[in-house]
C-alpha positions as CSV (number, residue, x, y, z in Angstrom):
1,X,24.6,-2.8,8.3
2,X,22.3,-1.6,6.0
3,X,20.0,-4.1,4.0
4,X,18.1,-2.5,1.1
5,X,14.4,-3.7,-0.6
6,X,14.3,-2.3,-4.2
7,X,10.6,-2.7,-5.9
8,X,10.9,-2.7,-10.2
9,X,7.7,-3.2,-12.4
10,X,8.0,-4.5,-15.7
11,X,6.3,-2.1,-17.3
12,X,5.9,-1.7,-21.8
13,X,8.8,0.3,-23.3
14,X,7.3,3.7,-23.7
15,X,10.0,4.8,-26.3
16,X,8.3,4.3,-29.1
17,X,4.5,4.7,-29.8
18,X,2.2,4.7,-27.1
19,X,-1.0,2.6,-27.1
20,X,-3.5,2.1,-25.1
21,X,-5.6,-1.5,-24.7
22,X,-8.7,-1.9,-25.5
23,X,-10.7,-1.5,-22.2
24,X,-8.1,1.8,-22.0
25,X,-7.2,0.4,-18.0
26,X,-3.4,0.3,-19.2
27,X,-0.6,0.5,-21.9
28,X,-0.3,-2.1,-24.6
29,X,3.0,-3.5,-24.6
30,X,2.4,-6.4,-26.9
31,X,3.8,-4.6,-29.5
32,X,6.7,-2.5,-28.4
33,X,8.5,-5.1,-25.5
34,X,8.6,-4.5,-21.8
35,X,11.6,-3.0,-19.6
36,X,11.4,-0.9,-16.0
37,X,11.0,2.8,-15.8
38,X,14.0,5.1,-15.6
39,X,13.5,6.2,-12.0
40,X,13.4,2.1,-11.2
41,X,16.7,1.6,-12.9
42,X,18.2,4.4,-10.9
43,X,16.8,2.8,-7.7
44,X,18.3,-0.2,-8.7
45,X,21.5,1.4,-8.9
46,X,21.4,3.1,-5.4
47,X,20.5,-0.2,-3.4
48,X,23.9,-1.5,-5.1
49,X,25.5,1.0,-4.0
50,X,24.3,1.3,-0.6
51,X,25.3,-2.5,-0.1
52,X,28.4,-1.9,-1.8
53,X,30.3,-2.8,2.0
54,X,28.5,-6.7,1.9
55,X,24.7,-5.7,2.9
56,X,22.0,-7.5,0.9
57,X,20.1,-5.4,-1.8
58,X,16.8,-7.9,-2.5
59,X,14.8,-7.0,-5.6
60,X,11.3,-7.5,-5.9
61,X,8.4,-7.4,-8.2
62,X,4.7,-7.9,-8.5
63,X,3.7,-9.3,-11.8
64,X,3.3,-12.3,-14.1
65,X,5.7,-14.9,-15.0
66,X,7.5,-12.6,-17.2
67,X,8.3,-10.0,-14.6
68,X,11.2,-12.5,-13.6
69,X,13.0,-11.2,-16.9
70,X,13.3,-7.2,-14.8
71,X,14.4,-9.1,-11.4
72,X,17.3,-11.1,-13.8
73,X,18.2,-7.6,-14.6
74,X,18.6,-6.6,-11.6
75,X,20.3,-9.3,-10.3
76,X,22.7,-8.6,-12.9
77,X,23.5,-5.2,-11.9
78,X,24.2,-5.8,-8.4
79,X,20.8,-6.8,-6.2
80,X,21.8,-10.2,-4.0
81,X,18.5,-11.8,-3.9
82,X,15.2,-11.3,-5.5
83,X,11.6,-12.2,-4.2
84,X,8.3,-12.0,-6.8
85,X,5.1,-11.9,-6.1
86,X,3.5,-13.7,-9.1
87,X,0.5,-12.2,-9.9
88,X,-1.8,-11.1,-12.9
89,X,-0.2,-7.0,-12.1
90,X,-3.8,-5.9,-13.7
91,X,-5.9,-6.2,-10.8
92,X,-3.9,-4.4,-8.4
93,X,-4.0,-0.6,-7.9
94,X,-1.5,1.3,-5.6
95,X,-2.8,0.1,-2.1
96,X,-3.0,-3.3,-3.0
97,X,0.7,-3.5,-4.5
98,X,1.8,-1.0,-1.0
99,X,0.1,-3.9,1.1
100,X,1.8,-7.2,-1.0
101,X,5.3,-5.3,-0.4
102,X,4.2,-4.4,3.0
103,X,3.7,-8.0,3.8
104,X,6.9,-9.1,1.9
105,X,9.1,-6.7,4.6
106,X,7.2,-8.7,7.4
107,X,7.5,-11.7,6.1
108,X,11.2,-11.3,5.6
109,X,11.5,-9.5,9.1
110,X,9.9,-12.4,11.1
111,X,12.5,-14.3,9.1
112,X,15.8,-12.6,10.2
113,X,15.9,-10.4,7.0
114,X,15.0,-6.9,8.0
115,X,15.2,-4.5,5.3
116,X,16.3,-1.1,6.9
117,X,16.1,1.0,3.4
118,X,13.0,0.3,1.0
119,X,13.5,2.1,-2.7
120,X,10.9,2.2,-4.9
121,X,10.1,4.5,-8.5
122,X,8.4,7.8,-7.7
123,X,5.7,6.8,-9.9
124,X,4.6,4.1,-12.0
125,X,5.6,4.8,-15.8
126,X,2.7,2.3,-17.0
127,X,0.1,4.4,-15.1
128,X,1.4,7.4,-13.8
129,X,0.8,6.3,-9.7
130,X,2.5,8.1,-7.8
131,X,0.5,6.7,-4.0
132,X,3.1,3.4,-3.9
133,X,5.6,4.7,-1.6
134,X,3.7,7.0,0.4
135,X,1.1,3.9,1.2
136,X,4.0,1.4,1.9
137,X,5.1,4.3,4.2
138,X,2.0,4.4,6.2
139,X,1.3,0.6,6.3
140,X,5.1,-0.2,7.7
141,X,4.7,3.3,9.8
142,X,8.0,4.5,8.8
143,X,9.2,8.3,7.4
144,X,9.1,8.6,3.8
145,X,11.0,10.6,1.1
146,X,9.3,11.1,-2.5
147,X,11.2,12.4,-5.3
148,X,14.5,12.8,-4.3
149,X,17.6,12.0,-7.3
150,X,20.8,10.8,-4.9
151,X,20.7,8.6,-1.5
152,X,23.5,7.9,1.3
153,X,23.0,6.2,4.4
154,X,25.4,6.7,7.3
155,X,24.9,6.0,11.3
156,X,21.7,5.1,11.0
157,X,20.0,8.2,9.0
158,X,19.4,8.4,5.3
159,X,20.3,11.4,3.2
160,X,18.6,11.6,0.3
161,X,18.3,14.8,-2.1
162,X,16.7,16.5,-5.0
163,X,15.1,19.4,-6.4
164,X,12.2,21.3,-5.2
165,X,10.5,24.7,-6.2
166,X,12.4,26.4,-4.2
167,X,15.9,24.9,-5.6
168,X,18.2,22.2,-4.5
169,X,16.7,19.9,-1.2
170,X,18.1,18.1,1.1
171,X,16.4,15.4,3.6
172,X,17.7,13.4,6.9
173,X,15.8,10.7,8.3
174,X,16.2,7.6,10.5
175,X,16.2,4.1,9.5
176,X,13.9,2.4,8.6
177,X,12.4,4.5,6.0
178,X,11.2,4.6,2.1
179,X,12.4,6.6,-0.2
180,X,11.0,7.1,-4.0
181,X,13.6,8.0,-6.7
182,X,13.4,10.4,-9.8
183,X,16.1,9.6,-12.7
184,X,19.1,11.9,-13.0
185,X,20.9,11.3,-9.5
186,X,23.2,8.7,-10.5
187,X,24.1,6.7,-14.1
188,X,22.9,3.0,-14.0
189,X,25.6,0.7,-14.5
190,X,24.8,-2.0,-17.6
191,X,25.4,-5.4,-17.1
192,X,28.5,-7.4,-18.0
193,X,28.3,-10.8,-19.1
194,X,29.5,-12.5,-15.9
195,X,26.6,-10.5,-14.0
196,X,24.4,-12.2,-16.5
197,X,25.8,-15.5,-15.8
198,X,25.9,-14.9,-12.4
199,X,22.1,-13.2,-12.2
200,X,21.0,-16.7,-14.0
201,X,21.9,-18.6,-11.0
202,X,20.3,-16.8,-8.2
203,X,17.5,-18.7,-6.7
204,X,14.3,-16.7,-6.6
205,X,11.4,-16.0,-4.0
206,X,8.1,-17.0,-5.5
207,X,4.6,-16.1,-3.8
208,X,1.4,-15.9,-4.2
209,X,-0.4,-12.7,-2.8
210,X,-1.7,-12.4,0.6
211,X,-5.3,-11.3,-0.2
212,X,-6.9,-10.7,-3.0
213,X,-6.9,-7.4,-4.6
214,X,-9.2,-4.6,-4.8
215,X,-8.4,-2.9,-7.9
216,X,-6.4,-0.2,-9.7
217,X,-10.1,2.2,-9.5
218,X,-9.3,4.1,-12.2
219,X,-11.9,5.0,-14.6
220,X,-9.6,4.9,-17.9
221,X,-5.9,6.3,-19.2
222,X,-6.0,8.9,-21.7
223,X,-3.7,10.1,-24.4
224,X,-2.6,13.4,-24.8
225,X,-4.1,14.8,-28.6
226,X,-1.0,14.8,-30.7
227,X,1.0,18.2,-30.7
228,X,-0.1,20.4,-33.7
229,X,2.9,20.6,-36.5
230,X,3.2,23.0,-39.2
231,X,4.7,22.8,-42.5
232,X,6.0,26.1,-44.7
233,X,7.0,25.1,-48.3
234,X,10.2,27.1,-48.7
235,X,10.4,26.4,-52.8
236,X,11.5,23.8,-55.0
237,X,14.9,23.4,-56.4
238,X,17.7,26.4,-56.4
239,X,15.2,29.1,-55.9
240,X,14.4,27.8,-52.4
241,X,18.1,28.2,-51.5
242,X,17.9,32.2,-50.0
243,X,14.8,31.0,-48.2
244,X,16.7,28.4,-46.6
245,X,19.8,30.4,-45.8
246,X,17.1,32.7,-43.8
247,X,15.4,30.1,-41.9
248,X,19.1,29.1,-40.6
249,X,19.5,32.6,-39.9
250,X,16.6,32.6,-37.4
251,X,17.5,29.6,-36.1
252,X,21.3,31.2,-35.3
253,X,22.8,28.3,-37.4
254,X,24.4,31.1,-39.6
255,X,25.3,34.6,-38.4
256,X,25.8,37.3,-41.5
């Protein structure tokens, strides 16, 4: 029996333009909508089907009331139960968020509910933390796993594998552990209309944090100067036509 703890973020949608708030401590989502990162979606997706046999794969957040919309999701796509931690997500940094899930596995523990496997994003796609998993790690005292694209769990140990510099990696460890997962590994599944139904009518966890936060510590985000692009007027009308059958040329759109 393998029960699984997967940790999402609603985090702004990052597929259009990025923009920073004012105070530059985040990204603005006001204007492009909120979702979870790839690697979180994938994460969702392995905790359903590492419970696929009957085990219990409990979502769980940190964030405002909003945040319930990502655990819905979740819920749809397989997770059993969902727990959120309502807070303002702002004024936590990476140690802070490690210690609420931290307490959350106790919690749970004390109450019969151990969670063997915990799954988490390798990094945060609102902030670019990567010390989540790695924190939660040390604070539960268990092995940890960052970065890795597929994970099986079988007698106890958890495979879980990726790619490294020096190719293709592969990890054993015992439960319990925490593993952080990179997109690409496996496709997550969409969710049908009955998951929705049935997502809508899953009680959920609420709590308040256990202590009070001391802060992301970052100074500010920054964003990247915009890549340089270059225009070369080819011509105008049919005399631009050769100069165009060259550029394709290049490109090995046409061969001669």
């Amino acid at each position: 029996m393998t029960n699984v703890l997967v940790c999402v973020k609603r985090v702004p949608d990052s597929s259009s333009e990025v923009v920073l708030t004012d105070d530059g401590q985040s990204v603005d989502g006001r204007y492009a909508g909120f979702t979870m990162s790839a690697h979180e979606e994938c994460a969702v997706e392995i905790a359903a089907q590492v419970t696929s046999g009957g085990d219990e794969a409990t979502v769980l957040t940190l964030g405002d009331a909003d945040a319930v919309e990502q655990l819905r999701a979740s819920l749809a796509v397989g997770c059993t139960a969902a727990t959120h931690v309502v807070a303002d997500p702002q004024r936590f940094g990476p140690a802070d968020v490690a210690r609420e899930i931290a307490v959350v596995v106790r919690d749970h523990e004390a109450q019969g509910r151990s969670h063997d496997l915990v799954l988490l994003g390798n990094d945060a796609a609102d902030s670019g933390d990567f010390q989540v998993g790695i924190r939660l790690a040390y604070e539960l005292g268990r092995p940890v796993v960052n970065g890795v694209n597929t994970v099986t769990v079988a007698d106890g140990v958890v495979t879980a594998t990726g790619s490294g510099p020096d190719g293709h990696e592969t990890y054993r460890v015992p439960l319990p552990a925490v593993v952080t997962i990179l997109e690409g590994g496996v496709q997550p599944r969409y969710p049908t209309v009955p998951g929705r139904m049935k997502a809508k009518k899953v009680p959920i966890e609420e709590r308040t944090p256990a202590a009070e936060p001391t802060g992301p510590k970052r100074v500010r985000l920054l964003l990247p100067p915009p890549a340089p692009s270059n225009v070369e007027i080819l011509g105008t009308g049919p005399e631009a036509a050769p100069a165009v059958v060259d550029v394709l040329e290049k490109l090995g759109v046409l061969a001669r």
